[in-house]
C-alpha positions as CSV (number, residue, x, y, z in Angstrom):
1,X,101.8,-68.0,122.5
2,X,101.1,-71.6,120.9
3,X,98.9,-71.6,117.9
4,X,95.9,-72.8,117.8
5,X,95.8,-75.1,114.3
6,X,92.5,-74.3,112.5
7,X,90.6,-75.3,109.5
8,X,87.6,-74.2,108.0
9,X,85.2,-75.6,105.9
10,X,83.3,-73.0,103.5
11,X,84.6,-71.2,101.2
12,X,81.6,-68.3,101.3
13,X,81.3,-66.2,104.6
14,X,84.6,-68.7,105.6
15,X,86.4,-66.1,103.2
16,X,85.0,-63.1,103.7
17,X,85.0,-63.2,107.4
18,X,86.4,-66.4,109.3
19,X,89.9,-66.8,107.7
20,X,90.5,-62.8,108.1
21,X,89.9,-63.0,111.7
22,X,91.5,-66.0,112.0
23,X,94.4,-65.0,110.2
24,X,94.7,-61.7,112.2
25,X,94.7,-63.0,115.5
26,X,97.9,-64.1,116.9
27,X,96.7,-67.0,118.3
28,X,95.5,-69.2,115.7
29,X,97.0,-70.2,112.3
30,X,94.9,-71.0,109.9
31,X,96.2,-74.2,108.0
32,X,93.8,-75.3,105.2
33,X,90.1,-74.2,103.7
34,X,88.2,-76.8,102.2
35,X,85.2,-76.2,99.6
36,X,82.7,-77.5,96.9
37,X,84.0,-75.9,93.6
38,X,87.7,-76.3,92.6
39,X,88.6,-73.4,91.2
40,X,86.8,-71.0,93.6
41,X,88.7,-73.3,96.6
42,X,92.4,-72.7,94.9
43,X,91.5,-69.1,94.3
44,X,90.8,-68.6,97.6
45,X,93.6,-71.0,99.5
46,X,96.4,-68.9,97.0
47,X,95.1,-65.4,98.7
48,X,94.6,-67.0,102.0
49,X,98.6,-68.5,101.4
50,X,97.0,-71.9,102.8
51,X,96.6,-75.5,101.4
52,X,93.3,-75.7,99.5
53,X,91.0,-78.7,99.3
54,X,87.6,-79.9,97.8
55,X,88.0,-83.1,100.5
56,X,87.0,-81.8,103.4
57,X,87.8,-85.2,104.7
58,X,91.1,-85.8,103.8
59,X,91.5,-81.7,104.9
60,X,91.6,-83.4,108.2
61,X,93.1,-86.2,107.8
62,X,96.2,-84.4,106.3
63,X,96.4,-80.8,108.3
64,X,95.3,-82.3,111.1
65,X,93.5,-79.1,112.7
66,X,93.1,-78.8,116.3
67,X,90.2,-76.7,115.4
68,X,87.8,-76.9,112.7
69,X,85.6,-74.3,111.9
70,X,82.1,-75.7,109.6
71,X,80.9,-73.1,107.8
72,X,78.4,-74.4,104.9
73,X,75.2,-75.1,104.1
74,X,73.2,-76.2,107.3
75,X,72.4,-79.9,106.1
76,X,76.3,-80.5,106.4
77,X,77.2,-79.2,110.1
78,X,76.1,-82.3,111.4
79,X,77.8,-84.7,109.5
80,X,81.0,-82.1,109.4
81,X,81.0,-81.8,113.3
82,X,80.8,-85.0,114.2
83,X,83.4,-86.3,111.8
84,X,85.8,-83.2,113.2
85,X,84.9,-84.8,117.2
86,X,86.4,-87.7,116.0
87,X,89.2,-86.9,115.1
88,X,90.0,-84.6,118.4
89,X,89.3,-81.1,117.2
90,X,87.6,-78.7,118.8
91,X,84.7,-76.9,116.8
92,X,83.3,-73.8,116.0
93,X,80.0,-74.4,113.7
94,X,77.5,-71.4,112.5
95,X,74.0,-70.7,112.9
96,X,71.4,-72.2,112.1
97,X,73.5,-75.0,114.2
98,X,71.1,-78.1,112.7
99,X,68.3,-79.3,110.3
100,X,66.6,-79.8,113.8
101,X,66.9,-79.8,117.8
102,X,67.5,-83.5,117.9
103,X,70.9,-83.0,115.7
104,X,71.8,-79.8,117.8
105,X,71.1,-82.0,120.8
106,X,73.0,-85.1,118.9
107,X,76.1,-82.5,118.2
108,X,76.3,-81.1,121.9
109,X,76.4,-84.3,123.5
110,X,79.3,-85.6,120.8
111,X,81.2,-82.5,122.1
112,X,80.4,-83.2,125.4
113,X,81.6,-86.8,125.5
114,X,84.4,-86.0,123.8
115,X,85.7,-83.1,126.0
116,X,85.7,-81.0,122.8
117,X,85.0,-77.3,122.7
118,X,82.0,-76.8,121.3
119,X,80.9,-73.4,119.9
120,X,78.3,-71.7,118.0
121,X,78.9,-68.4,116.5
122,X,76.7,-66.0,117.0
123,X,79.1,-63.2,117.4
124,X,76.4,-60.7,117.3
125,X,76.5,-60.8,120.6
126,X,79.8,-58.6,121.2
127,X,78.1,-55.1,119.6
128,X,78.9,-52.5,121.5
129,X,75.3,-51.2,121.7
130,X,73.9,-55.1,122.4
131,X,76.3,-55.8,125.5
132,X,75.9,-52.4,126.7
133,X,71.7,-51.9,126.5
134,X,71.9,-55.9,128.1
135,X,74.3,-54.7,131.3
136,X,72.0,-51.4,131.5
137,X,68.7,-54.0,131.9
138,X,70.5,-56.2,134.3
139,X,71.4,-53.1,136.4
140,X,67.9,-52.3,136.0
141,X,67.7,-49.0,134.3
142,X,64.4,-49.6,132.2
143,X,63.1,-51.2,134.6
144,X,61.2,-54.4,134.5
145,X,61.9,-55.4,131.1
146,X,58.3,-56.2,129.1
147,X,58.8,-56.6,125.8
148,X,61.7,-56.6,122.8
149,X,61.3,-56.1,119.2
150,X,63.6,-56.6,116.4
151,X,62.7,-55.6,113.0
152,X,64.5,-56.5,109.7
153,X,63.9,-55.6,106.1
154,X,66.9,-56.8,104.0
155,X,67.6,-56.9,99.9
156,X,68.1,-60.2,99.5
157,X,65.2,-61.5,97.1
158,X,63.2,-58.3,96.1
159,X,63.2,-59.6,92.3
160,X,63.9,-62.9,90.5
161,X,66.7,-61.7,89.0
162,X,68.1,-60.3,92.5
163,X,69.6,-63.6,93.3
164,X,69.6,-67.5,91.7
165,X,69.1,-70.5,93.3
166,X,71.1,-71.5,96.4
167,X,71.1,-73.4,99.4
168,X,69.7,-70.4,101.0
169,X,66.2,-70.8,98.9
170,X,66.0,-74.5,99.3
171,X,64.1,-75.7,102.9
172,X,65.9,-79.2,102.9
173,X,69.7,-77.6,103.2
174,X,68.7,-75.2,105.6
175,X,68.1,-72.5,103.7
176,X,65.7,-69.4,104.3
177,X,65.9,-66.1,106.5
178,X,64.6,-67.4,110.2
179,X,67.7,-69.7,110.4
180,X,70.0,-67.3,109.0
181,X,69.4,-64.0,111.1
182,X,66.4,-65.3,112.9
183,X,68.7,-67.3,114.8
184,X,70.8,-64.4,116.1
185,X,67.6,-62.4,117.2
186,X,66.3,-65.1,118.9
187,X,69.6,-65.5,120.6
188,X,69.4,-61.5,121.5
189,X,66.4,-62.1,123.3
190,X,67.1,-64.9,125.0
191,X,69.5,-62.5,127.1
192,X,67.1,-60.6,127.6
193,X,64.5,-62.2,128.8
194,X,65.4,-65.8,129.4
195,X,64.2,-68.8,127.4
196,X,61.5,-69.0,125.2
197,X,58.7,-71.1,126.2
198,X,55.8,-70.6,123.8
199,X,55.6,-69.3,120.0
200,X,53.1,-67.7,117.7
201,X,54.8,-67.8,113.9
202,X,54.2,-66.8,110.2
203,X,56.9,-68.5,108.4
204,X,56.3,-67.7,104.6
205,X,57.7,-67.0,101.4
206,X,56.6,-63.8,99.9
207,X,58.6,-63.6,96.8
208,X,59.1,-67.4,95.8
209,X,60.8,-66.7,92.2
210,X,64.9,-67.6,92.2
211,X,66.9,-66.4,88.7
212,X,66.0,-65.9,85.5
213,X,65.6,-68.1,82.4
214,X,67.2,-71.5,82.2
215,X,68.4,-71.7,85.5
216,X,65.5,-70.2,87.1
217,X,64.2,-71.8,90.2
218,X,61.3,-71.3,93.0
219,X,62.1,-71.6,97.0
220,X,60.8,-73.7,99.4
221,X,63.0,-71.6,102.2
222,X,61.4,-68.7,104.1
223,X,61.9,-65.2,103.1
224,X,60.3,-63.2,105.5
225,X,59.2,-64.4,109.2
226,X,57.1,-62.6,111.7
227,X,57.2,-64.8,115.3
228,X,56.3,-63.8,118.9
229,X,57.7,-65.6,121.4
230,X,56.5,-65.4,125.3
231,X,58.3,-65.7,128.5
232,X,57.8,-67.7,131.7
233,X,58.3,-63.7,133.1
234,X,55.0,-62.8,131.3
235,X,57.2,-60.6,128.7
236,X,57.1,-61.1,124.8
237,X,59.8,-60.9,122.3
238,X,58.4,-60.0,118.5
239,X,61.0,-60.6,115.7
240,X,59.5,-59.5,111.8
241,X,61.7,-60.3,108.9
242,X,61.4,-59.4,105.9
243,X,64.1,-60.5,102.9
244,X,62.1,-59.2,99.5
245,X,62.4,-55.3,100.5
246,X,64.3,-53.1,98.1
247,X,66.3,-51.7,101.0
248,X,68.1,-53.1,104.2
249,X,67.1,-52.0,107.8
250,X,66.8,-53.0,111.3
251,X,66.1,-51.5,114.4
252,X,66.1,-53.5,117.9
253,X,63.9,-52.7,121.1
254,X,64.0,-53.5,124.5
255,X,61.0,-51.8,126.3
256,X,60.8,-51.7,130.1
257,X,58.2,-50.5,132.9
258,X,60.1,-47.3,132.8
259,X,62.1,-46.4,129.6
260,X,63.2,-48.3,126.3
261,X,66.5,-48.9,124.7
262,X,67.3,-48.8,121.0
263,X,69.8,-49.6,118.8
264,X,70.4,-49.7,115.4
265,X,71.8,-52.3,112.7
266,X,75.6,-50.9,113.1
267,X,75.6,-51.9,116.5
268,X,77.5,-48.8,117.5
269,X,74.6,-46.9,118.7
270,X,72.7,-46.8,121.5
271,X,69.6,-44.5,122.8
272,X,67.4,-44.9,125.8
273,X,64.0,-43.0,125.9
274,X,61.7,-42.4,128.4
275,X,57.9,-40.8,127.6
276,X,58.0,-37.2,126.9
277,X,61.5,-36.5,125.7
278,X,63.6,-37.1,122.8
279,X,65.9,-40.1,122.6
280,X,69.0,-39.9,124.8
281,X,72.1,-41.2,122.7
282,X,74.4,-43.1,125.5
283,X,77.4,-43.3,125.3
284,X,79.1,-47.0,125.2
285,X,82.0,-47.8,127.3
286,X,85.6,-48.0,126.6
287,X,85.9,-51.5,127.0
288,X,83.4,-52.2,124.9
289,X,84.8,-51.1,121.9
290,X,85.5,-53.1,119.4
291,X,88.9,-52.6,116.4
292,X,87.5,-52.0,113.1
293,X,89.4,-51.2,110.3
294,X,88.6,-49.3,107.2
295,X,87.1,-51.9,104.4
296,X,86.3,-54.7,106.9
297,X,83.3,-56.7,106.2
298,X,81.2,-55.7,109.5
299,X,81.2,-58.8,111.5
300,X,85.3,-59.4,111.2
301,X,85.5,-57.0,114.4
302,X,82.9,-59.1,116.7
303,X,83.8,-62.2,115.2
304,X,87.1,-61.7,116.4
305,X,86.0,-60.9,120.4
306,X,84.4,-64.9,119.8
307,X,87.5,-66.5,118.8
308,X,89.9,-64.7,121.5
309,X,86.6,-66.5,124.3
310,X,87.8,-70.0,121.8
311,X,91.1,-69.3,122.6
312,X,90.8,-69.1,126.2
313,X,88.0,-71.9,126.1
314,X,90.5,-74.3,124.1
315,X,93.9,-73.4,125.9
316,X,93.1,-72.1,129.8
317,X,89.8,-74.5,130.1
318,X,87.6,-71.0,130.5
319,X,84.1,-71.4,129.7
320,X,83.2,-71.1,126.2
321,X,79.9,-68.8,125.4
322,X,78.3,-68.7,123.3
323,X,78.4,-72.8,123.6
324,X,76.2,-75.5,122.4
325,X,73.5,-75.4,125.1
326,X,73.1,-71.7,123.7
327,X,72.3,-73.4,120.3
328,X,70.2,-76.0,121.4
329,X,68.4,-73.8,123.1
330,X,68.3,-71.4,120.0
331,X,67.6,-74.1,117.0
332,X,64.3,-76.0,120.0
333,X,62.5,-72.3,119.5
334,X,63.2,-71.8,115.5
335,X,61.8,-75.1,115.7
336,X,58.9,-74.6,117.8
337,X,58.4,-71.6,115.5
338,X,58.0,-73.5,112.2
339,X,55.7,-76.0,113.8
340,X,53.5,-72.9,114.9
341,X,53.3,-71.4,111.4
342,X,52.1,-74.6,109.8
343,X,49.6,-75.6,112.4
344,X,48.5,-72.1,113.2
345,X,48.4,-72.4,116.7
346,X,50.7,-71.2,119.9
347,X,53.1,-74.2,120.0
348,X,55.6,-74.7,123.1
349,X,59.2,-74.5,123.0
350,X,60.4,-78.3,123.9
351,X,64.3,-78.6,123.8
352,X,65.8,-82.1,124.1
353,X,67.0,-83.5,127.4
354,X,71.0,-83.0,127.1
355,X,73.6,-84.8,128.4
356,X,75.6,-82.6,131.6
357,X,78.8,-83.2,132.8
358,X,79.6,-85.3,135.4
């Protein structure tokens, strides 16, 4: 099997979760990791065993990836992506994908025009108990799906002193917790139900304070959300965040004319209940399983079912989903979400017109 030559940029969830995938899989090889502070960078590349940079740029220039992998703060995938497209490598960018719809839109016509992969990674979609409850409502077994709700309440900023200032806090880098996991939970229900098409939003922050003393800060990035989307189908899809709780927790809901299905944050879990009896715990499929290994952070073992699609997008020509019209599509209804909450009215989802193959 050849190789597939990849880079990333980010030194943060690029670490903890990227470069072991990448690393694991036989068909890539990760070449360099590029990243903003010097001594974190060669700390990493030396337990990584890969060239280390703080130049992204020249990262490029001198490993010469055939895949680059942008994993930073969100005001940089632009920039980062297209520079990677010019220089002929395929790319695999995280969510949030853009600032806005117009650069998500910019990005996936770049890729387009360039006969690039292109490809977002919202590798939340390979849970066993997500693909499994989504083929059970396509074979019709709740029946006419109505209604999905996803609940989160996550430890992230519950006190000042829980976490300092980061890009995370600040709304011009892209920062706050609809991009970060709304992002993936409006991807879940776009599955679901199909696209969004109008939004009710409260996008707030409820706990504003960032570090203590000197270096103390206040965000201008959401910590909690609370949007309801509607579908052309007459369903609605509710998504409630909430990053200032002392505890994490999720649950996700897909409710049909005859029975719902549940599952829970792991993933690995799945119940379907109909009125008048207890939950029924299904059980998922074989080949849905996915390898996890003691000590693993939990997304190395569905980021790795996304790279193996990159592989076969990149070397065989397959289709590549999740791709960029997926985060088009995704970044036009966080979009339309933030303009709801700050005119506090229903506001409809209007993605850009793309550019299609011809």
């Amino acid at each position: 099997m050849e190789r597939i030559r990849v880079a990333i940029i980010g030194t943060g969830f690029g670490r903890t979760v990227q470069a072991l995938g990448f690393q694991r899989h036989p068909g890539f090889e990760l070449v360099g990791i590029a990243g903003s502070d010097s001594e974190r960078t060669a700390s990493v590349a030396r337990d990584l065993g890969v060239s280390g940079h703080t130049d992204w740029r020249r990262m490029l220039e001198e490993r010469a990836p055939e895949l680059v992998s942008v994993v930073t703060p969100v005001n940089l995938h632009h920039p980062m992506m297209l520079a990677a497209l010019e220089r002929g490598a395929h790319v695999l960018c995280e969510k949030p994908t853009a600032l806005h719809r117009f650069q998500a839109a910019d990005m996936h016509d770049r890729a387009l025009a360039a006969d690039r992969v292109a490809a977002i990674n919202h590798e939340f979609r390979f849970f066993p108990a997500r693909q499994h409850a989504l083929a059970l409502v396509r074979q019709g077994s709740i029946g006419v799906p109505r209604r999905g709700e996803i609940l989160g309440r996550y430890a992230i900023w519950p006190r000042p002193e829980s976490r300092g200032m980061t890009w995370l806090s600040d709304r011009r880098r892209g920062g706050g917790i609809l991009g970060a996991l709304g992002s993936h939970h409006t991807d879940c229900l776009r599955l679901f139900f199909g696209e969004p098409r109008r939004v009710q939003a409260s996008v707030r922050v409820d706990q504003p304070l960032r570090g203590v003393g000197p270096d103390a800060g206040r965000a201008t990035a959401d910590d909690a959300c609370t949007v309801l989307y509607e579908f052309d189908s007459g369903a609605t899809g509710l998504i409630d965040l909430n990053a200032t709780t002392p505890y994490r927790w999720e649950r996700f809901e897909i409710h049909g004319a005859e029975a719902t299905l549940r599952w829970d944050e792991t993933g690995y879990h799945l119940w379907r209940i109909v009125p008048g009896r207890d939950p029924e715990a299904l059980e998922i499929p074989a080949e849905l399983a996915l390898e996890r290994r003691d000590g693993d952070p939990a997304l190395v073992a569905p980021f790795t079912v996304l790279i193996e699609r990159l592989r076969r997008a990149i070397r065989n020509r397959e289709p590549m989903t999740p791709d960029f019209t997926d985060a088009v599509a995704v970044q036009s209804a966080l979009d339309a979400a933030r303009e709801a909450s700050e005119s506090g009215a229903r506001v409809d989802v209007q993605p850009p017109v793309l550019t299609t193959r011809r």
